[in-house]
N, C-alpha and C positions, 0 to 999 in steps of 0.2 A: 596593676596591683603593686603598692607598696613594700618596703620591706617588712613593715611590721606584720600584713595582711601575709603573707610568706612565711614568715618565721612563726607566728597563730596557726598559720594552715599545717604547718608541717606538723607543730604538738598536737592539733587535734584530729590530722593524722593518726599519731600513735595512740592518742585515746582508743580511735574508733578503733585502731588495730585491738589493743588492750580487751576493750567492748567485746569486738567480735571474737577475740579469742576465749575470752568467757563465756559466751553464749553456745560457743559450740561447744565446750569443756561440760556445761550443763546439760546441754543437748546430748551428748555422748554419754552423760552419765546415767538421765534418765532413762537413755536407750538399754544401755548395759542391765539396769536394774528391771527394765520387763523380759530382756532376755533372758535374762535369770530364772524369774519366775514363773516361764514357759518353761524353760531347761528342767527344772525344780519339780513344776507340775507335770511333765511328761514324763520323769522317774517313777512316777509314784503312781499315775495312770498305767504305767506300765508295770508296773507290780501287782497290783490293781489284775488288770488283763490276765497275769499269767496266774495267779490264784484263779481268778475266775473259770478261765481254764482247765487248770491241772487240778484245783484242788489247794485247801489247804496245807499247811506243813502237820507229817504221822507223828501223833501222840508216840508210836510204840515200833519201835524197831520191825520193819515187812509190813506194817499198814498199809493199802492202798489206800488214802483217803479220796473220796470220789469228786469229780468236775462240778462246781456251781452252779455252771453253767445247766447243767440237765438235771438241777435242783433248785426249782424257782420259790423253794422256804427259806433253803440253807442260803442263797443268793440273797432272798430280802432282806436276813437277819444279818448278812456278813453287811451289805450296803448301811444297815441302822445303825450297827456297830462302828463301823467306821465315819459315819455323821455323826453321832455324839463324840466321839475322840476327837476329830478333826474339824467339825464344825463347818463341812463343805459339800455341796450336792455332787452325788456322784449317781450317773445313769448308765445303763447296760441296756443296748439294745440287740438284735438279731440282724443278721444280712439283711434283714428287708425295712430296717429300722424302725421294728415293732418293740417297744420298752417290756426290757425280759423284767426288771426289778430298778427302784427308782425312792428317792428318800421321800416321796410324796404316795405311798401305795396306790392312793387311786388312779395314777400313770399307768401301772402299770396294764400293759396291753393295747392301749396307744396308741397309734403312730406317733416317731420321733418328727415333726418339721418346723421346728423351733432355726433351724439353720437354715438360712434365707438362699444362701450359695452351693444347698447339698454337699457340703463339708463333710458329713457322717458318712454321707454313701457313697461320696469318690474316696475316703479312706479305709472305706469296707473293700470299694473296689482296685486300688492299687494297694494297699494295706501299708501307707505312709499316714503317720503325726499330722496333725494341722489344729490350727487354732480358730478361732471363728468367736463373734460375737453373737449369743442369743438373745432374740428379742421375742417378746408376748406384752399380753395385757400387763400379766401382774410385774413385769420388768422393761419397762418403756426405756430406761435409758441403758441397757441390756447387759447380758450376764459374759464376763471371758470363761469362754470354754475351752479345753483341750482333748481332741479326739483322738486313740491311738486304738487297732486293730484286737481284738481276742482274736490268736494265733493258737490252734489244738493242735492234734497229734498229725505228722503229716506234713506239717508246714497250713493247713486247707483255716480260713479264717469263718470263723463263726457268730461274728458279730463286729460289736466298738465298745470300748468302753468313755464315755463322757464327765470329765470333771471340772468343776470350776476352780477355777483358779484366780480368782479375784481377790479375797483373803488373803492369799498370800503375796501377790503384786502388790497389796497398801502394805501391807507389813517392811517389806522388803524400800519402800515407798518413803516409809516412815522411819527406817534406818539411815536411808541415805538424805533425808531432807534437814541434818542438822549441817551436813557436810557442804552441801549445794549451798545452805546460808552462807557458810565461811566463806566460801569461791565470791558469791555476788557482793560480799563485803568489801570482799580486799580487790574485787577493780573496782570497786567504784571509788574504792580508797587509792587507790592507782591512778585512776583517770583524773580525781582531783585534783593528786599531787603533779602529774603530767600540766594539767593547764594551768597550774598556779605555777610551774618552773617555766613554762612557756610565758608568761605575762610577765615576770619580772626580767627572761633573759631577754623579749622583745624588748621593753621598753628599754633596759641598759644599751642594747646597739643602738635601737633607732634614735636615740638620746644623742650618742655620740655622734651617732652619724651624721645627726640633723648638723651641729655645733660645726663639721666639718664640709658639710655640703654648705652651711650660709656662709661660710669663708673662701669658698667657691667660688661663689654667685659676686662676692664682692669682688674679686680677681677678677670676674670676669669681665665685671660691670668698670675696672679701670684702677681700681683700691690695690694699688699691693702694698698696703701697711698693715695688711690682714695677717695675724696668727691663731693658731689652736693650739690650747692646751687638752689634751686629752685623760692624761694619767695612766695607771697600770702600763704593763710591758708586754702590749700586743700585736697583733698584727694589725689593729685600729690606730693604735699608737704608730706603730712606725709610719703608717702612711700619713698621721699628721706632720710627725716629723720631715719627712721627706714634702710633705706641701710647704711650710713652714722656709726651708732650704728653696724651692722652687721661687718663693713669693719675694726674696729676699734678692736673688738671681736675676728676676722680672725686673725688681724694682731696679736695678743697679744700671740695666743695658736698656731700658725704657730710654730714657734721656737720651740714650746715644744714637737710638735707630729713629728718633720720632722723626728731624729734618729730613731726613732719607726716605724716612716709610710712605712720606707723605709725597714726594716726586715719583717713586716707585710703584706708588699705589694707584698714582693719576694716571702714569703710561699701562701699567700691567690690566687695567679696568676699562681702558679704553676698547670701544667697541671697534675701532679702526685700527689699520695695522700702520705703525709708525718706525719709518726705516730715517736715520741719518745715514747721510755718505759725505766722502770726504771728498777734494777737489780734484784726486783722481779718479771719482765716481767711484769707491770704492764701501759697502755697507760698513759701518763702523759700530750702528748703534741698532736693536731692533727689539721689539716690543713681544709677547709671547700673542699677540693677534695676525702681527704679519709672518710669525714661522706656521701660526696653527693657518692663515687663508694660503701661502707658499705650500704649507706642506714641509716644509723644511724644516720649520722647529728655527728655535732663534741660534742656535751653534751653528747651522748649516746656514744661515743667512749672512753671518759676520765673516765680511773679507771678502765677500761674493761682488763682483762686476754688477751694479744698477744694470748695466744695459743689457746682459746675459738674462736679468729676469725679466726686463721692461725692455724687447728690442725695438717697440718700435713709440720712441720718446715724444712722437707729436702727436700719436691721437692720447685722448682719456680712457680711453677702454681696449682691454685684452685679454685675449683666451693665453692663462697661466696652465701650462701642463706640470704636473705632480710627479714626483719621484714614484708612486703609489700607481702611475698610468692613470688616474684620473686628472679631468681638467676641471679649472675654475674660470666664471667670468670674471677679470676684475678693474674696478673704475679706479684710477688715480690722479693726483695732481700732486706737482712738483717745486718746491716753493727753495730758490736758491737762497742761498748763505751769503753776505758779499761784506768784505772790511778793507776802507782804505779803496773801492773803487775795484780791490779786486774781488774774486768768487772763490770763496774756499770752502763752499759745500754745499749741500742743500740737504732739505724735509722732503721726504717722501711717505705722503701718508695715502695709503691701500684703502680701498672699501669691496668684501666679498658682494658681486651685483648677481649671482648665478639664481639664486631664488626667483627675486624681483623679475629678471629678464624671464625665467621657467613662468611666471606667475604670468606675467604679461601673454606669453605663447598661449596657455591656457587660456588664457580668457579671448584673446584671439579666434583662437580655437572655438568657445562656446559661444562665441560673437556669430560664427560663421556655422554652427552645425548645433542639429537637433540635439538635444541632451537625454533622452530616450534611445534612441537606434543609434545615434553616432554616425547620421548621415547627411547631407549638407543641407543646409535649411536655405528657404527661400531668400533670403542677400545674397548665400552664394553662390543659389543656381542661378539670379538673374544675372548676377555677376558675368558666369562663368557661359551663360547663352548669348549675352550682349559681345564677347570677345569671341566666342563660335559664331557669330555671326559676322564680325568684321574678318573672320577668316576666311569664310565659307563667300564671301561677296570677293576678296581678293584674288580667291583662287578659281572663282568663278564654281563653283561645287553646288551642286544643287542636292548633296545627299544630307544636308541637316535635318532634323524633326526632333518635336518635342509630345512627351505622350503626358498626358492628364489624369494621375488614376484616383478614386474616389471606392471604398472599401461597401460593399453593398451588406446592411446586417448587421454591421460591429455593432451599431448605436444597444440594437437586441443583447449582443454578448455582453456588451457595459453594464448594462442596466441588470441582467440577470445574474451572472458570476463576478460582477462590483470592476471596479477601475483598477485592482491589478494583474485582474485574469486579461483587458481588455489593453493593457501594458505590454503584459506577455506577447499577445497574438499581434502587434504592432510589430514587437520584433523580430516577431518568427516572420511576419509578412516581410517586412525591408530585406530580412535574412535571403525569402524565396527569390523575391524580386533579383538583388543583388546577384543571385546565383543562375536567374535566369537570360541574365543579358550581358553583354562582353566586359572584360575589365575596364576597358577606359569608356565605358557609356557612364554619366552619371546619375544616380538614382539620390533623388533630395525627398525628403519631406516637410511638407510645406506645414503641416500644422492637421490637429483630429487625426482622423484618419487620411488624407489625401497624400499622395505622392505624387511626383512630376521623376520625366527621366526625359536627359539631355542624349538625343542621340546624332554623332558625328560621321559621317562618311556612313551614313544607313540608305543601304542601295533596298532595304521593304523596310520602311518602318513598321507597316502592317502586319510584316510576319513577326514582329520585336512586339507590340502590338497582344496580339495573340498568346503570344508566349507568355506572358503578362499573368493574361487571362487563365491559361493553364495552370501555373503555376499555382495561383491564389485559388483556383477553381477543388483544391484536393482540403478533405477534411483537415483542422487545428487541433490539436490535442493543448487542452488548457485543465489547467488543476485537476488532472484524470479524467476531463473529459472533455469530449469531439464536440467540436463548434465548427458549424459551418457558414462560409461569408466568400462572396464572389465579389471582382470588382467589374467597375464600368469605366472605362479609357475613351478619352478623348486623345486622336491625333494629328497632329497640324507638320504634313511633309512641309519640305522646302520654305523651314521658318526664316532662313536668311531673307524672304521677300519683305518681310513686314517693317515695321518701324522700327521697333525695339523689343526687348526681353516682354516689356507688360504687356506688347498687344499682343504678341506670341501664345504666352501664359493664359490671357484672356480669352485666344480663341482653342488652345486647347480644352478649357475648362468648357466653353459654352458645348466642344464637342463631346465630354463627358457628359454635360446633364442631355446630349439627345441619346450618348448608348443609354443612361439610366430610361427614358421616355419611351428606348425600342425593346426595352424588357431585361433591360441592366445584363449580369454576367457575358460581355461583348463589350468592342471596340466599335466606335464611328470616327471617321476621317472628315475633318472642319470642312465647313462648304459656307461660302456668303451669304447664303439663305437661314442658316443657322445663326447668324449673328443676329440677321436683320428679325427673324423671331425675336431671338433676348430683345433687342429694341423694342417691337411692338407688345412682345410683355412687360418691360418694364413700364412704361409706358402707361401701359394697362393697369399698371397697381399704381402707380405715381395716381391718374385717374380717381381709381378706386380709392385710396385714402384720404383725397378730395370729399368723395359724393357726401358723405355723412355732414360733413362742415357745410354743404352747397345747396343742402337740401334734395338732392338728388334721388335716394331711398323713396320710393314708394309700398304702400301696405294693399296688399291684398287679402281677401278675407275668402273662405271655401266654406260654402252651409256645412253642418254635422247636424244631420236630422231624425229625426223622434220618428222608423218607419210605422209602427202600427199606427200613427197620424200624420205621419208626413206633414208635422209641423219643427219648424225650426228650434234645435236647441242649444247650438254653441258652434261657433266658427273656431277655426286654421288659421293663424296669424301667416301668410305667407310674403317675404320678400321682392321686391322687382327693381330692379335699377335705371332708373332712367340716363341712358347716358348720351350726354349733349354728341358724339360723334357715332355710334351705332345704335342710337336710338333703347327703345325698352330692353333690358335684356333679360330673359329666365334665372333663373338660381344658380343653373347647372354653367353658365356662363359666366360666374362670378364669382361663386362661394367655393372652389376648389382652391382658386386665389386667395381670396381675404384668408380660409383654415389654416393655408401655408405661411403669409404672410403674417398672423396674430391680429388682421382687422376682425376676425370674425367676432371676437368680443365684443367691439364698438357699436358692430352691426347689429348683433344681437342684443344687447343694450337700450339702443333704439327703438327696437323694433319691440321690446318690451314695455318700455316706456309709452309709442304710439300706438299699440293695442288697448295697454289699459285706458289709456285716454281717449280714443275712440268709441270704445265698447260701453265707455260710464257716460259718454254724451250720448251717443244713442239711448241708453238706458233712461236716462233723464227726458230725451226731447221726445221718444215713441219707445215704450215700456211695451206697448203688447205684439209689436215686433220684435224687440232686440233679442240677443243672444243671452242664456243664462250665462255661459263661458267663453272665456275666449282663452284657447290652446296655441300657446308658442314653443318654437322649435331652440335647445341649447343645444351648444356643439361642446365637445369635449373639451377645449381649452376653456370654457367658462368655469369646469369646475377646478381649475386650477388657480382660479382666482380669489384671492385673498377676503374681498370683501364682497362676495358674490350674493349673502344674503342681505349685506346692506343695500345692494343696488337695487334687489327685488323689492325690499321695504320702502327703498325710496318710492321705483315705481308705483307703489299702491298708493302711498303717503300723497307725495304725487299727484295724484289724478283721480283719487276717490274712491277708485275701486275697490269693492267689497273682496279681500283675500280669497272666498271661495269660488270667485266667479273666473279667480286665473288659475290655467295649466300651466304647468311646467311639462315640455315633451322631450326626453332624454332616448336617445337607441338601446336596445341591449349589449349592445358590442360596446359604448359608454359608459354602461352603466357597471359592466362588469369588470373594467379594467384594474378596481382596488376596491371590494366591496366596503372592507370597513373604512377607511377613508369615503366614501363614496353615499355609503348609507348616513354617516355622520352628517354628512352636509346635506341630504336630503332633508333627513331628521329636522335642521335648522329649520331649513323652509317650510315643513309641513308645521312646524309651533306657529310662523305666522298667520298658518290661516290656509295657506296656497297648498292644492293638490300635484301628484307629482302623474305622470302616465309614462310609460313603455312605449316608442313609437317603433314599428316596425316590428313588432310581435312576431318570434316563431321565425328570423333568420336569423337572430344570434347564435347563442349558447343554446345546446338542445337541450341543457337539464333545466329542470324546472326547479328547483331545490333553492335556486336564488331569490321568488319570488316570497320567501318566508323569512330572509334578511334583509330583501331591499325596499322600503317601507312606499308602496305604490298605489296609485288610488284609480286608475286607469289604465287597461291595456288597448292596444292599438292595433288589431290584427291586421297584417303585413297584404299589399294587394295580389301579393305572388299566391297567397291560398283562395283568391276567389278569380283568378285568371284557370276556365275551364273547369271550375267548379261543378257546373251545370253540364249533368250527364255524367260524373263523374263518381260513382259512389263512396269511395275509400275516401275521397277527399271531403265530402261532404261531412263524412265521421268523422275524421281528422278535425274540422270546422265546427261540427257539435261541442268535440269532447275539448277544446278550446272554450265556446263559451261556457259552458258549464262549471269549467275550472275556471273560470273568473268570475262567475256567480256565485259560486258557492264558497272561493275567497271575499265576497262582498265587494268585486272590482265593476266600475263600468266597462264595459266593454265598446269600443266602436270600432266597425269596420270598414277596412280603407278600400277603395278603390271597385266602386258598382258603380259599374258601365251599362248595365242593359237593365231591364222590366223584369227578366225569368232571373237573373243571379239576387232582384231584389226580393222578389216572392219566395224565391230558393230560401232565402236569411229568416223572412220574417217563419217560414214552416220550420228554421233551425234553430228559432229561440233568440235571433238576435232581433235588438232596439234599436240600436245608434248606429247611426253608416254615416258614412260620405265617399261622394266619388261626382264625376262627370256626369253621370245621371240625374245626380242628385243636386249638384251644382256645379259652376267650375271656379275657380280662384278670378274674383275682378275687384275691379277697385269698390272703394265701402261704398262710396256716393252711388254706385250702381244697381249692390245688390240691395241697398236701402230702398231705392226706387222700385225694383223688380218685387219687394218684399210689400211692399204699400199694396199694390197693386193685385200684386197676387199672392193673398196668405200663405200656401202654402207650397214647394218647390214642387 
């Protein structure tokens, strides 16, 4: 804010002061003038009363004149009398605010409830004044009344008397509304004058000041031939004056500091600290950079012994200790002075290194150790086991071992409570760990969740081991709430045998993934058998990621057949691997690999592709055999694939096939893992054309409430409900009330896994059509069941 924007603000300050002191001055006046007119009308309501009351004033010296009040003529006539003189309704009611007499006769007798707040009859009943607005028809925007008590002999109240008093409020209204004019006149005639002496005394300062501030800016900028005239004799004036005397002062000693300022200026800016000494080695000269890296300030530096601060003159670097008891690191070099062959002095110029070197440590530091827990990451534990081991071989010690641990779960707590609840329990984990095992064992993390611990002179690693296990085994508390997660340790005693830190590392780890294989939360101790597994599994997928490029995949196909004809109507895409060193192998031999390894995609790809082309040449070469469908199996990682419906498109594009003639077969444990994500991409595929099924029906999820979001056109009843089916009654209902709920969603139904004659006759009496099983077929190659199908129409 300006100064002008200041000096406005202030005047119209006092405006609004002005304003608002107006406003209430009217505001009080108006107030004043209805109190009045209450005041006014409550004397005369109360005259009023006590006439009503007592009686008129006696014509004749000893008159009794009698009460009005228990003369409801002399009362009407006294109320008429008094409305033509005063021209104001006045009513008289009873305790029970029945109108005794009233300027409108036919009131009278009445009830009074023209008073919306019972005004009348809480001042009957305390015998207090009050005022009250009345509203009716014929006065909507309503009458001021004032009620005051008819008070008889006794003190005892025998009614209210009610008068308006509206009349005389405008009156009173109208007296004082030539005066309130004058008030709003003269501020506003106030506030004008206010803003107009505000604008003119703004713009005189900020005028001058401007004239005074750009002689400023030219001083600043290097000009001192700058003057101001200002004029008058004020305190604006004197300080041009005194600029004026400044600019004059500037201009004179300029000339004489510029040679100087500018030598002065190069040492004093200098980011280095810059000491002369004389050829007694004595400071002579110093910079304000070498008192501020000393600490000593440039007085405490001058006349000081070079070698008292620099004792040791041959290296470049040294720890300076401070008057202050702090130290510094600092780097120098020393460049002698020499005239005539002699040396009579040298440059000593400082550089503060203590950052740089701190910076360096740091990063050292984060070279060597996790940046989460603060514990030492895998450079320095192999580091630090490759030097445990040439100790442990010197001193002949057979008590080294290294433990492998791997957190069983987090991946769950990640996913659920997000990557910093999953932060948290990393630390609290290294925190347990750490507290569970000696101070000099080292505990590292090697990256995710895994940790490794360096254990030295460990006469049981196994009980080190266990403790481990204990430790991590107790509930987390993460963002208010309990996560639980176990780990599985691998541990390799007497690591000094091996070669080095990696085979070490290596055989711990393989001993970890056998405690995860023996049911995780537990330790196993490495055995050479355990390697030589990882070998023949590795091995085994090295293989397997082969077969697909080798041709190696083979297609098996399983009838699904139409029982009340026991004719054929859509196969099982099922897979077999032929593999050049263990011959054909089944699914359960392979597909646990590829799921883990990410082949399963490929394989499933394949196997998409070579059903539909299968199924469309059959269709083509023998139509009254082939299958209406052909159903293939996806595994869960396909839906995580980007282009999952273009690969589907492709296969039909492809190979010909008519999009209704393929399944898609998904599990319910699959399918429910992200419905809306999950329905979405079903959705894609069913626009193509391609129907979707449920395989394994009825061991997922038990609600059914899914099958009304996830858009499905097949269910797959699971072989576990017809294993003992037969003889079995509960189950057999459990078995109806399943197909019926997929008939009556308009789902096909087929049932897996009929083994015998009685579980097939059992289905066909319980409504079901479509089966497959061993009975019915079993899974062989196409060329076979082609043959078997020629032969014999029907399975």
């Amino acid at each position: 804010m300006n100064v002008r924007q200041k000096l406005l603000g202030g005047f119209l300050t006092v405006a609004a002061m002005v304003a608002v002191t107006g406003a209430v001055v009217l505001r009080a006046d108006a107030e004043t003038t209805r109190q009045a007119a209450i005041t006014e009308a409550e004397q005369v309501a109360r005259g009023i009363a006590k006439d009503v009351a007592f009686g008129l004033a006696a014509d004749t010296e000893g008159e009794q004149p009698p009460s009005l009040i228990e003369h409801p003529g002399a009362l009407r006539a006294y109320l008429e009398r008094l409305h033509d003189l005063q021209n104001r309704d006045i009513v008289v009611v009873d305790t029970g605010k029945r109108i005794l007499a009233d300027a409108v006769p036919e009131n009278a007798g009445m009830p009074f409830d023209h008073d919306l707040g019972n005004e009348v009859g809480r001042t009957i009943a305390d015998g207090r004044s009050r005022v009250f607005v009345e509203t009716s028809v014929d006065y909507p925007e309503g009458i001021q009344q004032v009620v005051v008590p008819v008070i008889g002999e006794g003190g005892s109240t025998l009614g209210a008397v009610i008068l308006e008093y509206t009349p005389l409020y405008e009156q009173m209204k109208a007296v004082t509304a030539r005066a309130e004019t004058i008030i709003l006149i003269a501020g506003i005639i106030c506030i004008l004058l206010v803003l107009a002496l505000g604008v003119v005394t703004a713009e005189s300062i900020v005028r001058r000041i401007g004239r005074l501030t750009r002689a400023v800016e030219s001083i600043r900028d290097g000009d001192y031939t700058q003057r101001v005239t200002l004029g008058r004799r004020d305190e604006i004036s004197r300080l041009g004056d005194a600029f004026n005397d400044m600019a004059v002062r500037l201009d004179r000693s300029a000339r004489e500091i510029l040679a100087k300022e500018y030598t002065d200026r190069i040492l004093a800016n200098a980011g280095e600290g810059i000491c002369g000494v004389d050829a007694r080695g004595r400071i002579t000269f110093a910079n304000e950079a070498a008192g501020r890296i000393t600490g000593l300030g440039v007085e405490g530096l001058l006349d000081q012994e070079a070698a008292t601060l620099l004792p040791d003159v041959e290296r470049a670097e040294v720890t300076v200790d401070r008057p202050d008891g702090t130290s510094v690191r600092v780097a120098y070099t020393v460049s002698p002075i020499e005239k005539d062959g002699r040396r009579i002095g040298g440059v000593v110029v400082l550089r503060d290194v203590s950052r740089q070197r701190a910076l360096e440590g740091d990063l050292r530091h984060q070279a060597l150790h996790d940046g989460l827990t603060g514990l030492p990451n895998r450079k320095l534990l192999l580091d630090r086991v490759d030097h445990a081991m040439a100790r442990a071989r010197a001193a002949r010690d057979a008590g080294m071992a290294v433990l492998y641990l791997d957190l069983d779960g987090f991946k769950k707590v990640n996913d659920s409570l997000g990557h910093n609840a999953g932060d948290a329990l990393l630390r609290t984990a290294a925190e347990r760990l750490t507290g569970a095992l000696r101070p000099h064992d080292t505990v590292a993390r090697l990256g995710g969740d895994e940790f490794a611990v360096l254990l030295e002179d460990a006469a049981d690693p196994e009980r080190s081991a266990q403790a481990c296990v204990d430790a991590l085994n107790k509930p987390f508390l993460v963002q208010g709430r309990e996560a639980t997660v176990s780990v599985s340790v691998g541990v390799v005693p007497g690591a000094q045998r091996y070669a080095d830190a990696d085979e070490v590392l290596r055989n711990a780890d393989v001993a970890m993934y056998a405690a995860k294989a023996h049911g995780k939360n537990c330790y196993q101790v490495f055995e050479t058998r355990m390697h030589e597994q990882l070998l023949d599994r590795l091995d085994q997928e090295s293989r397997l990621r082969e077969a697909v490029h080798r041709g190696e995949l083979r297609l098996h196909l399983q009838p699904v057949v139409d029982v009340t004809t026991r004719e054929l109507r859509g196969v099982e895409a099922l897979v077999r691997w032929e593999d050049p060193e263990r011959g054909l192998q089944p699914p359960g031999a392979f597909i646990p690999l590829a799921e883990e390894t990410g082949l399963i995609t490929e394989i499933d790809r394949w196997m998409m592709i070579e059903a539909c082309r299968t199924v469309r040449e059959w269709q083509e070469s023998s139509p009254e055999t082939a299958p209406h469908w052909v159903s293939v199996n996806l595994s869960a990682a396909n839906l995580e694939v980007p282009d999952l419906t273009d690969r589907v498109a492709y296969a039909l594009a492809g190979t010909g096939l008519a999009p209704e003639c393929l399944v898609l077969e998904l599990t319910e444990t699959v399918l429910m893992r992200d419905i809306a994500v999950t329905a979405g991409r079903l959705e894609e595929m069913r626009e193509l054309g391609v129907r979707i099924a449920i395989d394994d029906f009825g061991t997922g999820y038990s609600s059914l409430g899914y099958l009304r979001d996830i858009p499905v056109d097949v269910l797959k009843v699971d072989r576990s409900f017809i294993t003992g089916l037969v003889g079995h009654q509960r189950q057999q209902e459990l078995v109806r009330a399943i197909l019926q709920l997929g008939h009556t969603l308009g789902l096909k139904v087929v049932v897996e896994g009929i083994e015998t004659e009685d579980q097939l006759d059992l289905l066909i009496t319980l409504g079901c059509r479509f089966a497959q099983g061993y009975f019915l077929g079993r899974p062989e190659p196409v060329a076979s069941l082609r043959s078997r199908l020629a032969t014999v129409p029907a399975p």
